[in-house]
LOGU-127146 format. One record per atom (N, C-alpha, C): y negated, z, x negated. Coordinates in Angstrom, 1 decimal. Layout:
residues N
<rec c2="Y" c3="Z" c1="X"/>
...
This chain:
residues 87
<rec c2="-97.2" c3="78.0" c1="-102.4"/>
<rec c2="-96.8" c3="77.7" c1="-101.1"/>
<rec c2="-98.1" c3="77.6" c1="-100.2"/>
<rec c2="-99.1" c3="78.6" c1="-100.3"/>
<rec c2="-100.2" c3="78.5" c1="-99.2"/>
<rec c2="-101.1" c3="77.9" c1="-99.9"/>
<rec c2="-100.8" c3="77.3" c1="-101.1"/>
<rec c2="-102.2" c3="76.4" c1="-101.1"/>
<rec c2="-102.0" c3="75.3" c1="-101.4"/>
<rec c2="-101.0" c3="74.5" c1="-101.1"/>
<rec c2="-101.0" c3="73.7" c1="-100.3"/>
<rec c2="-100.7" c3="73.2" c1="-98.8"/>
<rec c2="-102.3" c3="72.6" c1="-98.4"/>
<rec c2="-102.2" c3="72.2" c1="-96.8"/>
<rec c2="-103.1" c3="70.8" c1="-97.0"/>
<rec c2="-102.7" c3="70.5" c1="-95.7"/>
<rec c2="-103.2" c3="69.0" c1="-95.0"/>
<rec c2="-103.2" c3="69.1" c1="-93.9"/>
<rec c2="-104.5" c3="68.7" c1="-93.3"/>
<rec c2="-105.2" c3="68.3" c1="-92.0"/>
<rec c2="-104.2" c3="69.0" c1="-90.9"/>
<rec c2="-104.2" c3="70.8" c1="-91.2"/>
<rec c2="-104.3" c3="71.8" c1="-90.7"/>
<rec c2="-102.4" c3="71.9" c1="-89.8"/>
<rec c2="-101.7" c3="71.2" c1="-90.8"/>
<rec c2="-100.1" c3="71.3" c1="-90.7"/>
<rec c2="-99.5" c3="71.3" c1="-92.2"/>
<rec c2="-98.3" c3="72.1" c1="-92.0"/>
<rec c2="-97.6" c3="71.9" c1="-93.3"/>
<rec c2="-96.5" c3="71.3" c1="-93.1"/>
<rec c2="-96.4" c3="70.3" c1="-94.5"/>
<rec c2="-95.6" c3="69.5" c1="-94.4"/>
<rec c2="-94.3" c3="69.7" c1="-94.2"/>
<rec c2="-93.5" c3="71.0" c1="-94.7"/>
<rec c2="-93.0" c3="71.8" c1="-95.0"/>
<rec c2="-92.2" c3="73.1" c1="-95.6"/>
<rec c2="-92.0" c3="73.8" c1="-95.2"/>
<rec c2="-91.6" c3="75.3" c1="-95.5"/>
<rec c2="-89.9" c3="75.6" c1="-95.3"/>
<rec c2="-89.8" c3="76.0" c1="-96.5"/>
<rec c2="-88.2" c3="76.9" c1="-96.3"/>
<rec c2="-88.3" c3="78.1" c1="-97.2"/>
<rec c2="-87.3" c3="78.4" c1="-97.4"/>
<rec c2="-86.8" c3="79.7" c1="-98.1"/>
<rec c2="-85.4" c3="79.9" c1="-97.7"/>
<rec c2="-85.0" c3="81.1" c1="-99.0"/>
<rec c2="-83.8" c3="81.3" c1="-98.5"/>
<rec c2="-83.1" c3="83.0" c1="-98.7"/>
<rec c2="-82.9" c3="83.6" c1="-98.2"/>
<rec c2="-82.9" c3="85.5" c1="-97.6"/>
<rec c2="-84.1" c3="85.7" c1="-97.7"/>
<rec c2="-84.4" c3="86.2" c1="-98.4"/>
<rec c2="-85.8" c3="86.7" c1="-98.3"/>
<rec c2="-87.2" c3="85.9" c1="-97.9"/>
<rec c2="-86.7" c3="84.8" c1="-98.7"/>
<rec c2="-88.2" c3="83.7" c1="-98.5"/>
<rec c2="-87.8" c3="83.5" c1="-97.4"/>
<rec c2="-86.7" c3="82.9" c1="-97.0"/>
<rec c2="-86.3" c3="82.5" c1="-95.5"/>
<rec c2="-87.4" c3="83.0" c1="-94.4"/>
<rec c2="-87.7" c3="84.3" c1="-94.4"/>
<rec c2="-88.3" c3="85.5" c1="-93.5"/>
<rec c2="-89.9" c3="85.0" c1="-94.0"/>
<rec c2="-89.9" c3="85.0" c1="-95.2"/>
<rec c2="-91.6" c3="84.6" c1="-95.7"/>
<rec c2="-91.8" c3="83.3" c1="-95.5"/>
<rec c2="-91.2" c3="82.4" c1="-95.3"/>
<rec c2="-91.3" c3="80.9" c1="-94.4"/>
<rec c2="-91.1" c3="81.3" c1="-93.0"/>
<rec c2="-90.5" c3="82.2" c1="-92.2"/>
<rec c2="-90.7" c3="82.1" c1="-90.9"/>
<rec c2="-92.2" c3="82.5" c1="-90.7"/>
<rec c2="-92.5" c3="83.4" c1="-91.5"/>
<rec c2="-93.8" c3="84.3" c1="-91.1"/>
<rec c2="-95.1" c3="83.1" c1="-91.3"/>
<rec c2="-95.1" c3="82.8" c1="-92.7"/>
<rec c2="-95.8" c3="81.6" c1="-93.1"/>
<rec c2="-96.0" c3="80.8" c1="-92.2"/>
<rec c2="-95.2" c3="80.0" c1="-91.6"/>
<rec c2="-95.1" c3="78.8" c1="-90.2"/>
<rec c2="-95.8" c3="79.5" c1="-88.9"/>
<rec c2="-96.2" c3="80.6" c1="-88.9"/>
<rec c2="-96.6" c3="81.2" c1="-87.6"/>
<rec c2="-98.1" c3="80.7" c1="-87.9"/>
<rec c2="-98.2" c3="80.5" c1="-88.9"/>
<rec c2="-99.9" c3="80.4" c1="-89.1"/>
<rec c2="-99.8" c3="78.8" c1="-89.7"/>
<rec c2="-101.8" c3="78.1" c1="-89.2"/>
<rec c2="-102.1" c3="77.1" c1="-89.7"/>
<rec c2="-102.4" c3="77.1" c1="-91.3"/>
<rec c2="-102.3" c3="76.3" c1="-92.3"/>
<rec c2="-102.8" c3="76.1" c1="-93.5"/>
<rec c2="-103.7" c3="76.9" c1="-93.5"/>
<rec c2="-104.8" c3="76.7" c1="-92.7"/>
<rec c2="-106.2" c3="77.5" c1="-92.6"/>
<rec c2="-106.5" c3="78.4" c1="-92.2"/>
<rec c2="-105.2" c3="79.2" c1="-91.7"/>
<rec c2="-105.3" c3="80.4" c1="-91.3"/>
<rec c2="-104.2" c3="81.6" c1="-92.5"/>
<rec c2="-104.7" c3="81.2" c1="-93.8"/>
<rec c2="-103.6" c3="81.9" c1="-94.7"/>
<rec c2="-104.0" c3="83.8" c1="-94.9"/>
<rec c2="-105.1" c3="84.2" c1="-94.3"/>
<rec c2="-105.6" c3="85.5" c1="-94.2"/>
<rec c2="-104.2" c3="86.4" c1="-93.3"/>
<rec c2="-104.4" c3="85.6" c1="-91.9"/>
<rec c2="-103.8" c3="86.2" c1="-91.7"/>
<rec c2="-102.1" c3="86.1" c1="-91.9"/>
<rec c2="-101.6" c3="84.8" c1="-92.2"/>
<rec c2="-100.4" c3="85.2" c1="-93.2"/>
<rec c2="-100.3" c3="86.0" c1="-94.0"/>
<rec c2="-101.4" c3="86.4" c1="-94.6"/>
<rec c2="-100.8" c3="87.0" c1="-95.9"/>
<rec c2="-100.9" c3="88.3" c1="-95.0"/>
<rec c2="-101.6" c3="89.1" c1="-94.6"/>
<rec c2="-101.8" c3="90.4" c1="-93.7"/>
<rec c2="-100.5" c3="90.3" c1="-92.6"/>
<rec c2="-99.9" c3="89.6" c1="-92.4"/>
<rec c2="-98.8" c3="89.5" c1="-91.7"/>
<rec c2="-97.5" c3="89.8" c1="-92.7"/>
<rec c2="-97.5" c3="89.1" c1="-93.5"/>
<rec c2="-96.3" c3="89.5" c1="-94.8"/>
<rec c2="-96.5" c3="91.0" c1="-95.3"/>
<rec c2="-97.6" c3="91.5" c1="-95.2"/>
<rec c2="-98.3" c3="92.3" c1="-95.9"/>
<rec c2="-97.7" c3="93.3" c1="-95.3"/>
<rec c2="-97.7" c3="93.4" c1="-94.2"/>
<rec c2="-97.4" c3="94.6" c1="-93.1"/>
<rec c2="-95.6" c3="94.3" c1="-92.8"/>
<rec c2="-95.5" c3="93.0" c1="-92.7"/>
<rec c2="-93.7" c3="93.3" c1="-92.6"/>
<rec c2="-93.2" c3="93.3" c1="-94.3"/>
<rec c2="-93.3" c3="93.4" c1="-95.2"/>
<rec c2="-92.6" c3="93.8" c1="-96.5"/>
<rec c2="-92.7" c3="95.5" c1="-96.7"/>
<rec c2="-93.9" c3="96.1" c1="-96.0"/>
<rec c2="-94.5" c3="97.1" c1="-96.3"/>
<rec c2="-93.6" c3="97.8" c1="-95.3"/>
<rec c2="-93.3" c3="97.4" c1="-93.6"/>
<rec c2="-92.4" c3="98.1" c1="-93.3"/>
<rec c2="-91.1" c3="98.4" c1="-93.9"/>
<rec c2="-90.8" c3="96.9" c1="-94.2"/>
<rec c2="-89.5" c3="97.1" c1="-95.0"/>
<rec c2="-88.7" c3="98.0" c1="-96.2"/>
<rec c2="-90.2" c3="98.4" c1="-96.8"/>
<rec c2="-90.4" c3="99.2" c1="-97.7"/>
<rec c2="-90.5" c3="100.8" c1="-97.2"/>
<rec c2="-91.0" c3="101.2" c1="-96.3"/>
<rec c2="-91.0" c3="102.2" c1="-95.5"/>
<rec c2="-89.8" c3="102.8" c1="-94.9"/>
<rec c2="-88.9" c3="102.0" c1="-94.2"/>
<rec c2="-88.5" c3="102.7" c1="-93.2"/>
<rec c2="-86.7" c3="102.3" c1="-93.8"/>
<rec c2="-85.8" c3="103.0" c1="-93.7"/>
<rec c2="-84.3" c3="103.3" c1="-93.9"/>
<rec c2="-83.3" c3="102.2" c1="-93.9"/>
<rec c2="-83.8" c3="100.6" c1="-94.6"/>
<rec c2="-83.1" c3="99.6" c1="-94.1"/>
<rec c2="-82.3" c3="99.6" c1="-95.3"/>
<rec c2="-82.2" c3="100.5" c1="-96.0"/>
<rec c2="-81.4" c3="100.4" c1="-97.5"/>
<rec c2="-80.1" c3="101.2" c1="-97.4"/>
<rec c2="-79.0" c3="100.9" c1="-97.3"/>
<rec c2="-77.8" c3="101.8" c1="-98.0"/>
<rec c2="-78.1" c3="102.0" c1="-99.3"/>
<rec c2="-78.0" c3="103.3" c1="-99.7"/>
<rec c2="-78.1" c3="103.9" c1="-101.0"/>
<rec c2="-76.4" c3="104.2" c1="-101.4"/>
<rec c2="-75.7" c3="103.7" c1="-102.5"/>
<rec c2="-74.2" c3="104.0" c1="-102.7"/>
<rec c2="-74.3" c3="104.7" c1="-104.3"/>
<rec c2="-73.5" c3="105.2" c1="-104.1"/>
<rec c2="-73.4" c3="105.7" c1="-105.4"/>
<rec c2="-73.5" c3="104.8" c1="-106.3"/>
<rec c2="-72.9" c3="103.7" c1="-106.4"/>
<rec c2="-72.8" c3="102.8" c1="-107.6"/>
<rec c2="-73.7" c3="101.7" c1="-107.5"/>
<rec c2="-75.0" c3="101.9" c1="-106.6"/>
<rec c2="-75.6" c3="101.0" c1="-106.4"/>
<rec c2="-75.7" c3="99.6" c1="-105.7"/>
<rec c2="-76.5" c3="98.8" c1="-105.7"/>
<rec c2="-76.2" c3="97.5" c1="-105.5"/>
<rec c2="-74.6" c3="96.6" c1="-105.4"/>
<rec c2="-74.1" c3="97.1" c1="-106.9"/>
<rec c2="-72.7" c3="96.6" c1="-106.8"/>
<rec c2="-71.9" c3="97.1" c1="-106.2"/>
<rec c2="-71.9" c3="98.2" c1="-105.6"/>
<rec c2="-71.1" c3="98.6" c1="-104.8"/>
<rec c2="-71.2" c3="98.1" c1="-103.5"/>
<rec c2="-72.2" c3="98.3" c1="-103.3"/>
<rec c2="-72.9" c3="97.4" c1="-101.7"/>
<rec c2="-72.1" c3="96.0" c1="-101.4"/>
<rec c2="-72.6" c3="95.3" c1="-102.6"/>
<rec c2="-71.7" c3="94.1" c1="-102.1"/>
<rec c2="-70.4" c3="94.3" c1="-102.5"/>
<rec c2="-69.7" c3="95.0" c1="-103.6"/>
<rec c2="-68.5" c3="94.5" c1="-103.7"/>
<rec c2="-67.3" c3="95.6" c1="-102.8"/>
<rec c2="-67.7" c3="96.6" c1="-102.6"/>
<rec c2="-67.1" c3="97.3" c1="-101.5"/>
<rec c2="-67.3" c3="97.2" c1="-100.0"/>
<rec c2="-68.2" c3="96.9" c1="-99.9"/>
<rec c2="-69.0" c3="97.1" c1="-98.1"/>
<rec c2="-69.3" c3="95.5" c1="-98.3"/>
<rec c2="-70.5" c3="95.8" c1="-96.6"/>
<rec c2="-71.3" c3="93.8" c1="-96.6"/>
<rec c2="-72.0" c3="94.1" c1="-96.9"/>
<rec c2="-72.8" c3="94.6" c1="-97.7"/>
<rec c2="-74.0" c3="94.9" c1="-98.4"/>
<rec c2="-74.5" c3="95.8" c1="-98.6"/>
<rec c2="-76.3" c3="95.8" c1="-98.9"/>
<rec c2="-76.8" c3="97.0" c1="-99.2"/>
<rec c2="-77.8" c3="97.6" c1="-97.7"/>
<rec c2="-77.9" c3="96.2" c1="-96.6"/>
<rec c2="-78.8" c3="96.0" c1="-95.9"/>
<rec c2="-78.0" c3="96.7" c1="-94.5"/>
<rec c2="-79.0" c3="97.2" c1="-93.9"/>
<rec c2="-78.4" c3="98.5" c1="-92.4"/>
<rec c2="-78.5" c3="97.8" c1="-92.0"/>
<rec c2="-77.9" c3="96.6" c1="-91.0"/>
<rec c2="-78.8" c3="95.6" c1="-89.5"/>
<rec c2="-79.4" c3="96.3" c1="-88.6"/>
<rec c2="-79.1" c3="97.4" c1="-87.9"/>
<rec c2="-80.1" c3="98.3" c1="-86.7"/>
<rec c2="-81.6" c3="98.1" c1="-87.3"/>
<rec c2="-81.8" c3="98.9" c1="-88.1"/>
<rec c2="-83.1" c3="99.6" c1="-88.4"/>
<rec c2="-83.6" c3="98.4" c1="-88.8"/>
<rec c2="-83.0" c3="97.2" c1="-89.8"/>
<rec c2="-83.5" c3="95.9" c1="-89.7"/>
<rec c2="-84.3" c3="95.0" c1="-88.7"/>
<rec c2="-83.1" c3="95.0" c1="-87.8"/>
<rec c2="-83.8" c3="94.7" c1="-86.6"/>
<rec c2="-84.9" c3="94.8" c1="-85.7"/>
<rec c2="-84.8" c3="96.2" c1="-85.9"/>
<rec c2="-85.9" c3="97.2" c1="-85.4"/>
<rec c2="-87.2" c3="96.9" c1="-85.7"/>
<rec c2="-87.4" c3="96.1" c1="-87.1"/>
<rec c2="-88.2" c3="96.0" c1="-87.9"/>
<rec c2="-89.1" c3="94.7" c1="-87.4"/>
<rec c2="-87.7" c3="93.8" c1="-87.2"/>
<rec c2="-87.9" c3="92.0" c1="-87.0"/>
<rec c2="-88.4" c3="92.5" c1="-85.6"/>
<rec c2="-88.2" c3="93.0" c1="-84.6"/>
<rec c2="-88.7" c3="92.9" c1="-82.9"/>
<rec c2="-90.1" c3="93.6" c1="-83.6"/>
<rec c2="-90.3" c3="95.0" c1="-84.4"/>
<rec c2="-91.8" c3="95.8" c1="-84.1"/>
<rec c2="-92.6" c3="94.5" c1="-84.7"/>
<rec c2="-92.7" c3="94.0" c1="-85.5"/>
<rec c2="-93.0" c3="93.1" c1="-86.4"/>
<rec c2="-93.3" c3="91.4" c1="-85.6"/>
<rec c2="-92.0" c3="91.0" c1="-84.8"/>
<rec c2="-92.2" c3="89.6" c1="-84.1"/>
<rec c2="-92.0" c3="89.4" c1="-82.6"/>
<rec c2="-91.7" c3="90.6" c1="-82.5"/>
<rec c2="-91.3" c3="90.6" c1="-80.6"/>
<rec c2="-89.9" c3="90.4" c1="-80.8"/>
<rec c2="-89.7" c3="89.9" c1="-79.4"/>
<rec c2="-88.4" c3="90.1" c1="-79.2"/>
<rec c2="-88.0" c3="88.0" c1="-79.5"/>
């Protein structure tokens, strides 16, 4: 994805859950600015990794989705996307 660029725009970017978030982050920066994309992904995956956005279920994963809506808390999520992109 970041190495391909042209005359300092990308042609285009998606993703989808997760990449979704690594295409928003990606698009904040020029082709030519992939340092600090990547130091940008770097620090929001690492929060994500950090801080309590995970239900832990007994049964795991499967349980998350097939009992509950998932595995993912939205608050502390959130919390994450504002420290991370503002509001």
């Amino acid at each position: 994805m970041l190495e391909n660029q042209q005359e300092g725009k990308w042609d285009a970017i998606s993703g989808v859950t997760e990449g979704a978030l690594n295409a928003y982050i990606v698009s904040l920066f020029a082709p030519d600015d992939q340092s600090s994309a990547i130091e940008l992904l770097d620090s929001f995956w690492s929060l994500m990794g950090s801080k309590s956005v995970y239900n832990n279920y007994d049964f795991g994963m499967i349980e998350g989705y097939v009992m509950h809506d998932g595995i993912v808390k939205g608050e502390p999520l959130m919390d994450i996307i504002d420290e991370v992109f503002g509001n």
